[in-house]
N, C-alpha and C positions, 0 to 999 in steps of 0.2 A: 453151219457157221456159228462159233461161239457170240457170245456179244460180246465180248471187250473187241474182235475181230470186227465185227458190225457194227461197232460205236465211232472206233476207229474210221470203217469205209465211211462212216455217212458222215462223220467229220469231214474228209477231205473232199467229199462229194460236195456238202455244203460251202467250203470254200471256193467253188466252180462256179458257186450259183452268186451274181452282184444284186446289192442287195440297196436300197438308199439307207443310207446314214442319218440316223435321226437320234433326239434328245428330248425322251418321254420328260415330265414334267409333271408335279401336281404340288397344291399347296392350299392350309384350310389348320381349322384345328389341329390335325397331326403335323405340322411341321409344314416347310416347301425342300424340294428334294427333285433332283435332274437325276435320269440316267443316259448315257449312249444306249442305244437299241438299234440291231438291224433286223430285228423280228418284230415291224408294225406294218400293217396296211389295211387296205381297204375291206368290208367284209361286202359290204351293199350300199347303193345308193337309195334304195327304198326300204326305209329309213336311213338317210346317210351314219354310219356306224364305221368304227374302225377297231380294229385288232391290234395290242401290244402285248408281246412278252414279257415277262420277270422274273428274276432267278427269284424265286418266293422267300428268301431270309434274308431279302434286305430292307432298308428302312427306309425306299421309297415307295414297295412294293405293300408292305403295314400301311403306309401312309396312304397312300390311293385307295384303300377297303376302305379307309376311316373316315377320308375326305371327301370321299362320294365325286372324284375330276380327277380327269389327267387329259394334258396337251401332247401331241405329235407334232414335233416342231425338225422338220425337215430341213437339216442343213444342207448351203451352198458353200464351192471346193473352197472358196475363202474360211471359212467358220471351222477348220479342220482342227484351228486350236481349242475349240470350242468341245467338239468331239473329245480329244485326249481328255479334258477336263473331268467329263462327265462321266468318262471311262474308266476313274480312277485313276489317272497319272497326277492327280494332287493329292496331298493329303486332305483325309477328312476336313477339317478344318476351313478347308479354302475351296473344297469339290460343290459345296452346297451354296457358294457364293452367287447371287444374281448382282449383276450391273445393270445400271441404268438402260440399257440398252434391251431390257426385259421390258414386256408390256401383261395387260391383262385384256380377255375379252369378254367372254361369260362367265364361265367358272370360276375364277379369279387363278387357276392354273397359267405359271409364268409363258411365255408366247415368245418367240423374236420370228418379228413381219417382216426382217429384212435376209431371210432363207428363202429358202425356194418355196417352201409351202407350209400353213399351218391347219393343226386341227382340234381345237377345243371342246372336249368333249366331258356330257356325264357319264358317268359310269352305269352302263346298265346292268353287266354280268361280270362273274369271272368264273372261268373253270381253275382248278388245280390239277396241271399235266408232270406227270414226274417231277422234276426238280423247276418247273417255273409254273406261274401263275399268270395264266394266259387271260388279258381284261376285254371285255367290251366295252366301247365307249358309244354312246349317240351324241353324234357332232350336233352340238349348240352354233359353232362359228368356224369357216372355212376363208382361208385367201391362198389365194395363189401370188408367187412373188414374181421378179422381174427376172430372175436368175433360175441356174439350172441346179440341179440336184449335185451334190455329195454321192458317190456311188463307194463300194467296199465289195473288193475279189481278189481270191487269193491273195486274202490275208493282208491287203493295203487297199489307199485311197485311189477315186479314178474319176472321172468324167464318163458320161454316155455322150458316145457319139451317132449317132443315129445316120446311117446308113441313106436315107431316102432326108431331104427334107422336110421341117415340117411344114405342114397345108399352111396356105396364106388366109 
């Protein structure tokens, strides 16, 4: 199989796969800077740690090496404008805006505690994987929200619905 043929398959592979919808974060001497992310999660709880992706030539991605934090700020299906934002559907200009509705908890990496989950974290590592710069973080501060997650498949927004309920 060529790879533009296998670049191709595992794009639409990955499309199959839902993913939660979060809005990495950090802010410090290099600047404050949001992106949308479906490429974060958990690596271990011993050391609580977490994994974010970056496409590495962008300037929140500089700004995270520089500033030593970034947040994993899990949105809920409400916050979906929140998503575009972060995604680039604003211009520069107004994509790096925080509102009031930003908080801080260790790091001083921007936070909103009214998603489904958050995770503040320093930075311990990052590798360089092809075109993104994959971070480690060791969680400073963790909450869980009242709400449910933000999910993304097939290339739109969704809810999980969980099959079984959950334990009481």
């Amino acid at each position: 199989m060529d790879t533009s043929e296998l670049r191709a398959d595992y794009i639409e592979a990955m499309a199959c796969t839902a993913a939660a919808v979060t809005v990495v974060t950090t802010a410090g001497l290099a600047g404050r800077f949001g992106q949308t992310v479906s490429a974060a999660t958990s690596v271990t709880a011993d050391p609580p740690t977490m994994l974010a992706c970056l496409y590495r030539r962008t300037a929140i991605a500089e700004a995270v090496l520089a500033n030593g934090c970034f947040a994993v700020n899990v949105l809920a299906p409400e916050q979906r404008a929140l998503s575009r934002i972060f995604a680039g559907g604003e211009p520069i200009g107004r994509r790096y805006v925080f509102d009031d509705a930003w908080r801080t908890l260790c790091t001083g990496a921007p936070v909103r505690t009214d998603g489904a989950a958050v995770f503040d974290c320093a930075l311990s590592d990052s590798v360089l994987v092809g075109t993104h710069l994959v971070l480690f973080g060791r969680v400073r501060a963790a909450r869980a929200g009242e709400t449910e997650g933000l999910t993304y498949r097939d290339r739109g927004y969704g809810r999980h619905h969980p099959e079984i309920g959950r334990p009481a």
